[in-house]
The first five atom37 places (N, CA, C, CB, O) and aatype in JSON, in Angstrom:
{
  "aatype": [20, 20, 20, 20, 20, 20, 20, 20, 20, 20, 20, 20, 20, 20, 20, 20, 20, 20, 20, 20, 20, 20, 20, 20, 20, 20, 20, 20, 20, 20, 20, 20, 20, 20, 20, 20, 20, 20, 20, 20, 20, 20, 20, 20, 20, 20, 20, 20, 20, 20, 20, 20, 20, 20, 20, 20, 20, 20, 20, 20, 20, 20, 20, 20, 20, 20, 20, 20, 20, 20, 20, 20, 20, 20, 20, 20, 20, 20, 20, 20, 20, 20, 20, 20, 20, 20, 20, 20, 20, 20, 20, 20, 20, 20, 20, 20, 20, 20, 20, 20],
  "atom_mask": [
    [1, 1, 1, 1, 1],
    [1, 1, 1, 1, 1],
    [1, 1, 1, 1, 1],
    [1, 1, 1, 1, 1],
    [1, 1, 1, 1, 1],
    [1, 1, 1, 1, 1],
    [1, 1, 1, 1, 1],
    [1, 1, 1, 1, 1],
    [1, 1, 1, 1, 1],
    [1, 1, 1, 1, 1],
    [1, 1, 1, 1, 1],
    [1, 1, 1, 1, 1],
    [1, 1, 1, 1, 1],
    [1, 1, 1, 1, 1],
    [1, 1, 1, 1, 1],
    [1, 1, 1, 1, 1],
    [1, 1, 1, 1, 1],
    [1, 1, 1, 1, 1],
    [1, 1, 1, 1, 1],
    [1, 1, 1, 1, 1],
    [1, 1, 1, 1, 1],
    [1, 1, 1, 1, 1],
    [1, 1, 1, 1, 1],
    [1, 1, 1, 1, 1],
    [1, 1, 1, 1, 1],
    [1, 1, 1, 1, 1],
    [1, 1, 1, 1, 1],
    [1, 1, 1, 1, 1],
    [1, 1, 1, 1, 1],
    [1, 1, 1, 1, 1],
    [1, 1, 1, 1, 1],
    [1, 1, 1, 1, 1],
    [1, 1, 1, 1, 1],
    [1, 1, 1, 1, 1],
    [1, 1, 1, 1, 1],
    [1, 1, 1, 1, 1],
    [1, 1, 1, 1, 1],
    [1, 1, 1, 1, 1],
    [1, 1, 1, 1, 1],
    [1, 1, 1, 1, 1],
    [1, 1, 1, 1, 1],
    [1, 1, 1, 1, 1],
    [1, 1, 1, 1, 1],
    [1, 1, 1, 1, 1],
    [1, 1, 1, 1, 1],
    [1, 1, 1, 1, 1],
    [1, 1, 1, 1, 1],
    [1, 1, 1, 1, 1],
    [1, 1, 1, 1, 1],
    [1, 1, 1, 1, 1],
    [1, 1, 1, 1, 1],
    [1, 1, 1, 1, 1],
    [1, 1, 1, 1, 1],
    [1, 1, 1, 1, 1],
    [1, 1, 1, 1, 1],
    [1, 1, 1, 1, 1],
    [1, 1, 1, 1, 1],
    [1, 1, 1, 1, 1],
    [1, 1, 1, 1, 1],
    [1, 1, 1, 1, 1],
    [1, 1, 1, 1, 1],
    [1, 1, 1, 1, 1],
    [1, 1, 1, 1, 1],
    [1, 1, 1, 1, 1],
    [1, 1, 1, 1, 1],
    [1, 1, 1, 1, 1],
    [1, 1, 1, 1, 1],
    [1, 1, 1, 1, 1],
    [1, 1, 1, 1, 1],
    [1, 1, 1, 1, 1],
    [1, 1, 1, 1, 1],
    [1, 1, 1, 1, 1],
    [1, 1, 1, 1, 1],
    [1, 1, 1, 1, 1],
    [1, 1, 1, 1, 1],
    [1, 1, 1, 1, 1],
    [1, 1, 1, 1, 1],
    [1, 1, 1, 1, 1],
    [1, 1, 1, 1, 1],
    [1, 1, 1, 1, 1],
    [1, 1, 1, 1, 1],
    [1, 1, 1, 1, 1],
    [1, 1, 1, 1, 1],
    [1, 1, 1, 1, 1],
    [1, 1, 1, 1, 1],
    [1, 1, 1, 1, 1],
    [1, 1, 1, 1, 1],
    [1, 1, 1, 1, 1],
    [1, 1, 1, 1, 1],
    [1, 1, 1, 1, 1],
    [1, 1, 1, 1, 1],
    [1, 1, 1, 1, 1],
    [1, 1, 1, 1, 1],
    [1, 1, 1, 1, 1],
    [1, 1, 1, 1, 1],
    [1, 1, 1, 1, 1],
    [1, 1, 1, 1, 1],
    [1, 1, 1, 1, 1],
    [1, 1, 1, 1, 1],
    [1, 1, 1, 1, 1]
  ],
  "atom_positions": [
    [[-11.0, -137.97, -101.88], [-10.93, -137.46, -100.54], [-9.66, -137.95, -99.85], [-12.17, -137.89, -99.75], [-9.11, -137.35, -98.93]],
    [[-9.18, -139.32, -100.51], [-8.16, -140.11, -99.33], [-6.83, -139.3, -99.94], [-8.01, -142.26, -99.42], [-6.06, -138.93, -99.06]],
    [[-6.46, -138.98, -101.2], [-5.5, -138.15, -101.5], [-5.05, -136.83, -101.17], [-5.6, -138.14, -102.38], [-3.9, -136.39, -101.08]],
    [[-6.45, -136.13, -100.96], [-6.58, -134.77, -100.68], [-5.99, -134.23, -98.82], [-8.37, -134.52, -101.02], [-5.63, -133.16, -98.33]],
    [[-6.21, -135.85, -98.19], [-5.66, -135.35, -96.76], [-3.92, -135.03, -96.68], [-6.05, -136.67, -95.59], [-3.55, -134.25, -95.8]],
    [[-3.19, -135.47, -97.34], [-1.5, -135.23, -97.39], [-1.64, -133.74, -97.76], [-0.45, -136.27, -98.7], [-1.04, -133.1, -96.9]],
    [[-2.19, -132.89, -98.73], [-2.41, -131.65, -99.2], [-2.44, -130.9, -97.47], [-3.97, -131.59, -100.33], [-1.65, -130.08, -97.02]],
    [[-3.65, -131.54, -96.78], [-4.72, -130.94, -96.04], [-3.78, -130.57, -95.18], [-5.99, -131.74, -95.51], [-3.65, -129.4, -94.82]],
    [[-2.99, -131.58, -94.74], [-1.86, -131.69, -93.26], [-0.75, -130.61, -93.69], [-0.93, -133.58, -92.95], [-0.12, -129.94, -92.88]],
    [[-0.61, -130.55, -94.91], [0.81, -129.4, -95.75], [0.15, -128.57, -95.17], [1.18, -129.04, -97.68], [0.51, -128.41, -94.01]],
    [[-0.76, -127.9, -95.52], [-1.47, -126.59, -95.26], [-1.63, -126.2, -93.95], [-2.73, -126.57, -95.77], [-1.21, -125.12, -93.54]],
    [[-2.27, -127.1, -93.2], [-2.41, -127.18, -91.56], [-1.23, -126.99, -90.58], [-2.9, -128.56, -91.19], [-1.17, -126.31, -89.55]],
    [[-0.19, -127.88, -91.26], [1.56, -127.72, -90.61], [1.95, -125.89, -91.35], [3.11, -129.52, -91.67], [2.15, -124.92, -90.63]],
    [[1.96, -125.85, -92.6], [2.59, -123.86, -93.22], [1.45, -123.58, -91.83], [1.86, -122.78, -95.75], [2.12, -123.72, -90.81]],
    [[0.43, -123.35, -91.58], [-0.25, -122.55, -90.81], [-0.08, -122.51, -89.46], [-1.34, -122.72, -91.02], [-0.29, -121.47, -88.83]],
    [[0.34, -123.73, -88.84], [1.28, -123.57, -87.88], [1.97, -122.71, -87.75], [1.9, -124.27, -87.8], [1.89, -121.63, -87.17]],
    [[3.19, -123.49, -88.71], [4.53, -122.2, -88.55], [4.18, -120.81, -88.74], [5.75, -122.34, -89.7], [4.96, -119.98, -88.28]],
    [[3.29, -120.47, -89.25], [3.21, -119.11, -89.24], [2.41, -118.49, -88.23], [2.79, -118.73, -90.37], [2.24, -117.27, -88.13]],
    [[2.0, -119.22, -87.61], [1.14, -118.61, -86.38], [1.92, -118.57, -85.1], [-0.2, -119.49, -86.07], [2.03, -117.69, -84.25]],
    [[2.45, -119.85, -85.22], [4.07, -120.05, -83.91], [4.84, -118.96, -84.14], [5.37, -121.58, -84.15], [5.09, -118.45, -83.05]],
    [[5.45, -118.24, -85.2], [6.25, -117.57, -85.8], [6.1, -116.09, -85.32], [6.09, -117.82, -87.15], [6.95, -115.29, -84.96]],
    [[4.65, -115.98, -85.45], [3.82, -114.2, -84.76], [3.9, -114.58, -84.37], [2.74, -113.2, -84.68], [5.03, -115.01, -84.63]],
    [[3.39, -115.33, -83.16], [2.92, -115.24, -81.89], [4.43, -115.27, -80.67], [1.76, -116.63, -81.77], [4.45, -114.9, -79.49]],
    [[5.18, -115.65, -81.23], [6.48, -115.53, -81.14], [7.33, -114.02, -81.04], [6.84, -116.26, -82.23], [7.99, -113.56, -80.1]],
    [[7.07, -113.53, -82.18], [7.46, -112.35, -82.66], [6.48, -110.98, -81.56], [7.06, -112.44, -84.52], [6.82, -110.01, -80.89]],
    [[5.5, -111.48, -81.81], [4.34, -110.63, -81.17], [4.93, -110.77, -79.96], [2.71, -111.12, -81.26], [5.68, -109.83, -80.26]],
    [[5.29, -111.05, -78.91], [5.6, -111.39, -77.66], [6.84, -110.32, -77.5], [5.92, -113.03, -77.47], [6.88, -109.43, -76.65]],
    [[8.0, -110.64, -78.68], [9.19, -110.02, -78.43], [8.46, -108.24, -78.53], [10.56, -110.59, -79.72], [8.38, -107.58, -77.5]],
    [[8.09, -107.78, -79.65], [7.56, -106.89, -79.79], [6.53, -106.25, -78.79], [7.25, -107.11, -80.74], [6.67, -105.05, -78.6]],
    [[5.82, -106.71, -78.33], [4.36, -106.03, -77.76], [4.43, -106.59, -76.56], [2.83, -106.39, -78.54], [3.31, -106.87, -76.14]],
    [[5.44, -106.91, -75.71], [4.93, -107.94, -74.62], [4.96, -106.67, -73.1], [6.35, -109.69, -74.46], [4.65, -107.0, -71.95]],
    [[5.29, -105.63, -73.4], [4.95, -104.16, -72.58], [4.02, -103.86, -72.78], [5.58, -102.99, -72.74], [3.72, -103.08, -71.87]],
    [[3.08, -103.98, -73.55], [1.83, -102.93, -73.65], [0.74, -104.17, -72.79], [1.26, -102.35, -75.73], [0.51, -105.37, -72.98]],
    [[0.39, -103.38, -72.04], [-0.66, -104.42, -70.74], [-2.04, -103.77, -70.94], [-0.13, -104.19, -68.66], [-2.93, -104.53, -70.55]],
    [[-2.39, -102.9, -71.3], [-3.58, -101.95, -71.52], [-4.03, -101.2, -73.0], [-3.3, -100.84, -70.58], [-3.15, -100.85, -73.79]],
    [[-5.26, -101.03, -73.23], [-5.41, -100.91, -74.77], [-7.01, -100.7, -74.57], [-4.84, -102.4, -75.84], [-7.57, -100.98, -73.52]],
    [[-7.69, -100.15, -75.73], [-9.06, -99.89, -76.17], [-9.39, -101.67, -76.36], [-9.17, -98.71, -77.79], [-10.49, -102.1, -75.99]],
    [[-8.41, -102.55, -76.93], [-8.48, -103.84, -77.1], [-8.06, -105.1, -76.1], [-7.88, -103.89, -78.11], [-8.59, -106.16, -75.76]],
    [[-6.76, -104.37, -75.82], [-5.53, -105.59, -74.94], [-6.27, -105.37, -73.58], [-3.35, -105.05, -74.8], [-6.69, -104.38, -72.99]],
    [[-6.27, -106.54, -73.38], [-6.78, -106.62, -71.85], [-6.17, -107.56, -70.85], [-8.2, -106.99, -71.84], [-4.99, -107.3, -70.6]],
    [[-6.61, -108.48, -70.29], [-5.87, -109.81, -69.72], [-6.02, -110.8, -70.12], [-5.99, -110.15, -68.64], [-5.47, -111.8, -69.66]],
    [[-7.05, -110.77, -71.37], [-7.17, -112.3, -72.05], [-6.76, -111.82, -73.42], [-8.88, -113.17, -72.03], [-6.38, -112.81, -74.05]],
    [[-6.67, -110.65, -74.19], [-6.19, -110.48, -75.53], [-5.34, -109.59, -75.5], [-7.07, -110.2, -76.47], [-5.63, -108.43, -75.24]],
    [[-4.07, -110.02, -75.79], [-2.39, -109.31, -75.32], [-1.46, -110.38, -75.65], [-2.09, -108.91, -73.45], [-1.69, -111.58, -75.73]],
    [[-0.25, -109.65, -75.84], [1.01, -110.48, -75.94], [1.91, -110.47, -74.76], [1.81, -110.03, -77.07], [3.13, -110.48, -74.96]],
    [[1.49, -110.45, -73.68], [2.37, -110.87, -72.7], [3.06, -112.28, -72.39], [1.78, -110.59, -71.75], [3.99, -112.46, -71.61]],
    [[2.49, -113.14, -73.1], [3.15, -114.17, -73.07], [2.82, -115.71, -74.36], [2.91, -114.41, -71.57], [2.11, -115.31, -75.28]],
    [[3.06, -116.68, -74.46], [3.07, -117.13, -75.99], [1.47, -117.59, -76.15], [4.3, -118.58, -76.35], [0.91, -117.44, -77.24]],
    [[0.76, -118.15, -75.01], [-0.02, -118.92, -75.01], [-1.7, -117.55, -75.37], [0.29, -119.94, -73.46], [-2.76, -117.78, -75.95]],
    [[-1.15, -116.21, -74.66], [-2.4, -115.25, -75.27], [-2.43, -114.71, -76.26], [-2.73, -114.28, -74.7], [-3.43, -114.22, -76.78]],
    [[-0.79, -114.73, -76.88], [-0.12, -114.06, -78.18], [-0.93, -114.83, -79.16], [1.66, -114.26, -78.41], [-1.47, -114.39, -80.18]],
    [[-0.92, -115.99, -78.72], [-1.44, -117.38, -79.99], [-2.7, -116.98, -80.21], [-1.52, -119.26, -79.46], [-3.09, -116.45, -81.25]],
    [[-3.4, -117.23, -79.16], [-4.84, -117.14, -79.05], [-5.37, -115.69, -79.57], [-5.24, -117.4, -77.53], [-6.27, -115.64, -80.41]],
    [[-4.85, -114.65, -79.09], [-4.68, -113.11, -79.96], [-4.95, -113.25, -81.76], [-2.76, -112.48, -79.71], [-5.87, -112.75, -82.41]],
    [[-3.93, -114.0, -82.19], [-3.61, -114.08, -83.56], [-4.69, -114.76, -83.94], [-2.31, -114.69, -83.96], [-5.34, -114.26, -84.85]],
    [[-5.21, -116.22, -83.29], [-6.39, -116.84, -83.58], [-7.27, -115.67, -83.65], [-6.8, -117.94, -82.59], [-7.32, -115.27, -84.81]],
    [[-8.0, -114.96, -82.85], [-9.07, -114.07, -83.39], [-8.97, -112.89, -84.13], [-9.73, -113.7, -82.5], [-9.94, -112.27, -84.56]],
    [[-7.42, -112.47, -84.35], [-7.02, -111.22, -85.42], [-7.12, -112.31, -86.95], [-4.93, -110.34, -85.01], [-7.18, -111.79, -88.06]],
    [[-7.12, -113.61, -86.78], [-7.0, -114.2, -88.3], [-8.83, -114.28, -88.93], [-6.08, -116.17, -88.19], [-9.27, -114.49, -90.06]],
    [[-9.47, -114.04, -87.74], [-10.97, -113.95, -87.85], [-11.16, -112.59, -88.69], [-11.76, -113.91, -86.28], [-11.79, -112.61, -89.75]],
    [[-10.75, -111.77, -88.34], [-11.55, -110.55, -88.43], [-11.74, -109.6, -87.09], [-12.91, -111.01, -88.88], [-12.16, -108.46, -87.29]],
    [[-11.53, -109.87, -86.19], [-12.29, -109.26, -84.65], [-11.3, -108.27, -84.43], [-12.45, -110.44, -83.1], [-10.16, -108.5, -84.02]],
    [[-11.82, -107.06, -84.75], [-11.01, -105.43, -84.36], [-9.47, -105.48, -84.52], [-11.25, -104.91, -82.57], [-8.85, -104.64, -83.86]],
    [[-8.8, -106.32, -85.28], [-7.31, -106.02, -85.41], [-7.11, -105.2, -85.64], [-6.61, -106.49, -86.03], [-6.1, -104.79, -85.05]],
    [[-7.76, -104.2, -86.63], [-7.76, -102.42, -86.76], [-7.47, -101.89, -85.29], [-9.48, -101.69, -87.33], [-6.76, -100.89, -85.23]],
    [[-7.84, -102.32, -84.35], [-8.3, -101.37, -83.64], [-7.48, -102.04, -82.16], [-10.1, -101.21, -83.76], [-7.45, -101.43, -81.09]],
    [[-6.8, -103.54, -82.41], [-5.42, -103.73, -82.05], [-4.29, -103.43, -82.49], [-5.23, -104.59, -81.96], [-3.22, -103.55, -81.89]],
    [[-4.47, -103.01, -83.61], [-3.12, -102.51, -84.22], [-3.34, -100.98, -83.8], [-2.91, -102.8, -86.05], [-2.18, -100.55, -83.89]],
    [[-3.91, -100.21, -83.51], [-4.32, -99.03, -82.84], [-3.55, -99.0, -81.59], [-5.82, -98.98, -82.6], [-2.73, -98.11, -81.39]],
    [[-3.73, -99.72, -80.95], [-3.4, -99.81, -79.49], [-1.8, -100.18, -79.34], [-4.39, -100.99, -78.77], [-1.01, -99.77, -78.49]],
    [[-1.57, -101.14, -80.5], [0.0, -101.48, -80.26], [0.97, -100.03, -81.14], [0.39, -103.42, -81.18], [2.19, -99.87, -81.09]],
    [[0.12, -99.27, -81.79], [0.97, -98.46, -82.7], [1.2, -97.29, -82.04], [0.41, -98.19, -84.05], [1.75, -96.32, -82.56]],
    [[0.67, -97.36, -80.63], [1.39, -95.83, -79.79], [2.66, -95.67, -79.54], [0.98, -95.56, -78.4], [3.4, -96.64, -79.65]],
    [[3.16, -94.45, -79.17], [4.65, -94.2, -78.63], [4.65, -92.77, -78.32], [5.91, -94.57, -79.73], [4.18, -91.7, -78.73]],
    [[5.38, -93.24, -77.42], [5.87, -91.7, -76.63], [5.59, -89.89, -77.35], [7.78, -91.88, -76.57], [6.09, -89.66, -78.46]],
    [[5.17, -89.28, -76.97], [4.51, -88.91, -75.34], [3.0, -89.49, -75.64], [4.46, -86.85, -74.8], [2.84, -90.31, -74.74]],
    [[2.09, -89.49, -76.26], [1.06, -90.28, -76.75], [1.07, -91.82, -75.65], [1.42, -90.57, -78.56], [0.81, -92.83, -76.32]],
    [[1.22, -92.0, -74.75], [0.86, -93.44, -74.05], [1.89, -93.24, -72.37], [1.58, -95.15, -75.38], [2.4, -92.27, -71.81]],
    [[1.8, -94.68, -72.09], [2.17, -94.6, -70.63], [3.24, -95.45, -70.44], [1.07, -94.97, -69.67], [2.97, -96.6, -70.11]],
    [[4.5, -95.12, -70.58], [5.86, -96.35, -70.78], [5.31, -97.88, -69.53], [8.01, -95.29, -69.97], [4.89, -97.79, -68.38]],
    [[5.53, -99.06, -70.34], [5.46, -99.97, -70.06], [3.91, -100.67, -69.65], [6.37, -99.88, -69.34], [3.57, -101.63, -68.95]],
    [[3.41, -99.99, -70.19], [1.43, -99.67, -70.25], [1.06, -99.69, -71.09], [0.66, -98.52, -69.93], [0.53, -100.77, -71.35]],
    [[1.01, -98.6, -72.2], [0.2, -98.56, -73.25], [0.95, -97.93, -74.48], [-1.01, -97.83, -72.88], [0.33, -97.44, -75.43]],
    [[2.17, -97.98, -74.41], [3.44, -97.75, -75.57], [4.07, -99.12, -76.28], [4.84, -96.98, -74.75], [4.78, -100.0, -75.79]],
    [[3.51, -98.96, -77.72], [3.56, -100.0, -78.22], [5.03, -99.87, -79.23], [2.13, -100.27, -78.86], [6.06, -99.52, -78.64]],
    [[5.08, -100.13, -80.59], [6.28, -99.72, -81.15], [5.87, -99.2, -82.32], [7.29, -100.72, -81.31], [4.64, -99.27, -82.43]],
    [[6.56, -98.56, -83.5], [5.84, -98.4, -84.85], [6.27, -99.57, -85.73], [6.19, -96.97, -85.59], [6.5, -99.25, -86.9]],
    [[6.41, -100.65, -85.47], [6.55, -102.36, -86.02], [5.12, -102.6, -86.39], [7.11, -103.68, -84.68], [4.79, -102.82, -87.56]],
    [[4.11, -102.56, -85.2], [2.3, -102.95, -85.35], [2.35, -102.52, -86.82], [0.88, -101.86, -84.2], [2.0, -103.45, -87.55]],
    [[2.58, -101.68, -87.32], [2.21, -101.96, -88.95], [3.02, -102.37, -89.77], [1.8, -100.96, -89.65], [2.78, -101.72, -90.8]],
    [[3.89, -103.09, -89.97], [4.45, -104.13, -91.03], [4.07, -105.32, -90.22], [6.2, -104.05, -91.46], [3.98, -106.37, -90.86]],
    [[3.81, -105.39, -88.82], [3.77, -106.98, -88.17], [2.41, -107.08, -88.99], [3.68, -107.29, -86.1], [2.47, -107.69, -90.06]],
    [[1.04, -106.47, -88.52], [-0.16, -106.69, -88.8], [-0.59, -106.73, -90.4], [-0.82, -105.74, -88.07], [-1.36, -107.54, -90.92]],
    [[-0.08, -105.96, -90.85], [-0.13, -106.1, -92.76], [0.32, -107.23, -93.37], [0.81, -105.04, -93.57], [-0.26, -107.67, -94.36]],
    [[1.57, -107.91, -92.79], [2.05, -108.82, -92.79], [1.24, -110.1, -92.46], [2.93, -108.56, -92.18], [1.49, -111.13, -93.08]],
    [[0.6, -110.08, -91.83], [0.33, -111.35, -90.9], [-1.76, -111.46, -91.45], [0.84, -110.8, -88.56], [-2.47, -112.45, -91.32]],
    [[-2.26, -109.76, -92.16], [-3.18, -109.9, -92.71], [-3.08, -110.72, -94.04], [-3.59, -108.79, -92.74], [-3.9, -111.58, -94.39]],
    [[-1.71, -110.24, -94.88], [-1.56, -110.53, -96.43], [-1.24, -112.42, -96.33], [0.06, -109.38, -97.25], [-1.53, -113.33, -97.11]],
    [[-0.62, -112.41, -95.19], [-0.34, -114.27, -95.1], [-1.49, -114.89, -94.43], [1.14, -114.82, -94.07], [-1.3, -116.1, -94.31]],
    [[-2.53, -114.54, -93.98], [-3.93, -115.48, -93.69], [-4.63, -115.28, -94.37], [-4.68, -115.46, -92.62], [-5.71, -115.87, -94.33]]
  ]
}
């Protein structure tokens, strides 16, 4: 067990960086879309601290289908600076499924 914690902390720190990394990215990308079947005022990338928390429950399982829905609109399909997302939502989210 006492060996296995240096492993534990490697793993815990890669999972960091990769969550700092989206949630980061997610912000630059998605930080216009304020409205969604999903995005609301507590699950959105408007800024780093909901981006994070976002990614925490897309690494669950909880409707990322159906956030990646919401971020994958664009023009005329949505409402500029509302609900126009980019066509990125699918390499970000495939991406960020295949690394958790």
């Amino acid at each position: 067990m006492i060996f296995s914690v240096s492993s534990f902390i490697n793993v815990v720190m890669l999972l960091t960086l990769v969550y700092f990394m989206f949630a980061i990215l997610g912000v630059f990308l998605f930080s216009e879309v304020t409205q969604g079947e999903i995005i609301n005022e507590y699950k959105n990338f408007s800024a780093f601290w909901p981006s994070l928390f976002t990614l925490l429950a897309v690494s669950t399982g909880e409707n990322w289908n159906l956030l990646l829905y919401d971020l994958n609109k664009t023009p005329p399909n949505c409402i500029e600076r509302v609900t126009c997302g980019t066509s990125f939502s699918l390499p970000y989210f495939f991406s960020l499924i295949i690394l958790l």
